[in-house]
GUVOMI-920393 format. One record per residue (C-alpha): residue number from 1; z, y negated, x negated. Coordinates in steps of 0.1 Angstrom, whole numbers. Layout:
N
+-----+-------+-------+-------+
! pos !     w !     v !     u !
+-----+-------+-------+-------+
! NUM !     Z !     Y !     X !
...
+-----+-------+-------+-------+
END
This chain:
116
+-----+-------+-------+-------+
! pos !     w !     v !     u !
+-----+-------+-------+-------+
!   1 !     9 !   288 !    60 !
!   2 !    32 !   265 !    43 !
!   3 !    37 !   230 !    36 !
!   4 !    18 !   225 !     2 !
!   5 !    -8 !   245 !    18 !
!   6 !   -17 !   231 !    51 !
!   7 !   -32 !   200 !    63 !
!   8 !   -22 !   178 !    93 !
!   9 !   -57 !   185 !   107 !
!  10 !   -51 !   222 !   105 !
!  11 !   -17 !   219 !   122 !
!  12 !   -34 !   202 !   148 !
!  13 !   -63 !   222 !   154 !
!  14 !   -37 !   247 !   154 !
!  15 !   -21 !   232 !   185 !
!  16 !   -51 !   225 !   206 !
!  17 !   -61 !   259 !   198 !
!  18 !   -31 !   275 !   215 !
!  19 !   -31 !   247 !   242 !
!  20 !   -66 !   253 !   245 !
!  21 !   -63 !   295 !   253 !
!  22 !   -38 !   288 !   280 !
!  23 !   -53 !   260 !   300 !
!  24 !   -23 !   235 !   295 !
!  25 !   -45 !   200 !   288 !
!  26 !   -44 !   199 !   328 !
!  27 !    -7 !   194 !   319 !
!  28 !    -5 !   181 !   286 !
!  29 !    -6 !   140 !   300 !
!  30 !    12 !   112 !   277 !
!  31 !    43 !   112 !   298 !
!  32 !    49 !   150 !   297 !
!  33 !    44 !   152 !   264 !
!  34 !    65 !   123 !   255 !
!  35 !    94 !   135 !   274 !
!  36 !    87 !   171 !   260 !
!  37 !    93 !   158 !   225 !
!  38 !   121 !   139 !   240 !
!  39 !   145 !   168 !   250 !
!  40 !   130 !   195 !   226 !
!  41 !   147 !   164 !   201 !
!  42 !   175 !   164 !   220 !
!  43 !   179 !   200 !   216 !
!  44 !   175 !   197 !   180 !
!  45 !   205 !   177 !   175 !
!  46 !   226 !   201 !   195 !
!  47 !   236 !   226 !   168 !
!  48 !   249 !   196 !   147 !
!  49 !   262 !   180 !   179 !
!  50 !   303 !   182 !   164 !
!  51 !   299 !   190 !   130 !
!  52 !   311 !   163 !   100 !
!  53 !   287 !   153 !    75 !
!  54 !   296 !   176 !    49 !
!  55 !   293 !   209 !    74 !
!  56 !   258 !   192 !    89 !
!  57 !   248 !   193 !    49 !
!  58 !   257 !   233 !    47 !
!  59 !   239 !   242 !    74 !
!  60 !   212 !   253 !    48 !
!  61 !   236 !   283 !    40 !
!  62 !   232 !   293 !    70 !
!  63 !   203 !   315 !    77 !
!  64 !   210 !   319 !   114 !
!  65 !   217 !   284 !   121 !
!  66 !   187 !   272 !    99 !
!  67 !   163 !   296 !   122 !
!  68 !   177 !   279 !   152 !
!  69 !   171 !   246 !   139 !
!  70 !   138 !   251 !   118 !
!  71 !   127 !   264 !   160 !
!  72 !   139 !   233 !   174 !
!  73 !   121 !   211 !   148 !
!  74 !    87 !   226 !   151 !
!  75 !    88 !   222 !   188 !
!  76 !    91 !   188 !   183 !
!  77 !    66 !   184 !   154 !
!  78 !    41 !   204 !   183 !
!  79 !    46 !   181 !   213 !
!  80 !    43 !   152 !   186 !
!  81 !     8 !   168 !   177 !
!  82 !     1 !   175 !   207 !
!  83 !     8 !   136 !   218 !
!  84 !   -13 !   128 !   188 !
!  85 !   -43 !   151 !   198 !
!  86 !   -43 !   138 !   237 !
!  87 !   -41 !   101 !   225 !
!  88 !   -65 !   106 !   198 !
!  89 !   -38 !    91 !   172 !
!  90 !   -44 !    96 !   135 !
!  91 !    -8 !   106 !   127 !
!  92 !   -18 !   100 !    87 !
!  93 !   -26 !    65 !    92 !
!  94 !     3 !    60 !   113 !
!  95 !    28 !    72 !    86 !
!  96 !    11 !    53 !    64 !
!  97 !    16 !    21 !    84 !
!  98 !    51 !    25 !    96 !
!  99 !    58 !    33 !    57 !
! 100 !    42 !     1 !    47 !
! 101 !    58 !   -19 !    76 !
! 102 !    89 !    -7 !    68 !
! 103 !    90 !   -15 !    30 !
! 104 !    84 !   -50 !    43 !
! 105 !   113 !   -47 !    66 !
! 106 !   137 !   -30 !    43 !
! 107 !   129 !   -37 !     7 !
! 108 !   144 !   -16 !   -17 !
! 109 !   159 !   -42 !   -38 !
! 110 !   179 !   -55 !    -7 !
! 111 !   183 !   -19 !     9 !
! 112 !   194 !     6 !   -17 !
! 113 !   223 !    26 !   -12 !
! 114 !   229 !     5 !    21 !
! 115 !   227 !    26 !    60 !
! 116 !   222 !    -5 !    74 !
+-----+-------+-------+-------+
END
C-alpha cells in the first residue's frame, strides 16, 4: 500500500474497518476524535521539539527517527479520517476548497518566497 497506489476512500474504509472489529464507534464522538488528533499532533512535533531548522531538515537520515515520526503522523492522518468518516466529511472536497480559499488569500504573486 503506498501513496500512488491508494485512494482516500480506501484509507478510509481502512479505518472504519479496524474501528469497526473492535467496537470503538461507541467511542469514536467528534470531541474525542478531535482531541485525539490533537495530542497525537502534539506528539508529533515532539521529536523536533529543540532541533534548528537545518537538523529538523536531516531528520530524513535518520531511519530511527523517521519511524518514530512517520508513527506519529499516521496516527494523526487516522483520527483525521476517522473525524472525517463520523462527520461524513468529504476530505477531497475539503482540500480542494481550503486550496482554493487559500490561493485567494495568499496569491502567489504577493506571497512567494514570503512565511508570512
Amino acid at each position: 500500500m503506498t501513496d500512488s497506489q491508494t485512494t482516500l476512500a480506501e484509507l478510509r474504509r481502512l479505518i472504519d474497518a479496524f474501528v469497526e472489529r473492535r467496537d470503538w464507534r461507541q467511542f469514536h464522538t467528534p470531541k474525542n476524535l478531535a482531541m485525539s488528533l490533537a495530542i497525537e499532533a502534539a506528539e508529533l512535533m515532539e521529536p523536533f521539539q529543540w532541533l534548528t531548522p537545518e537538523e529538523s531538515r536531516n531528520v530524513a537520515g535518520q531511519p530511527e527517527l523517521m519511524e518514530h515520526v512517520a508513527e506519529e503522523l499516521a496516527d494523526v492522518l487516522c483520527y483525521a479520517l476517522s473525524l472525517a468518516n463520523v462527520l461524513q466529511i468529504d476530505l477531497a472536497a475539503a482540500v480542494r476548497d481550503k486550496v482554493a480559499k487559500n490561493e485567494r488569500k495568499y496569491p502567489a504573486e504577493d506571497f512567494r518566497g514570503r512565511a508570512k
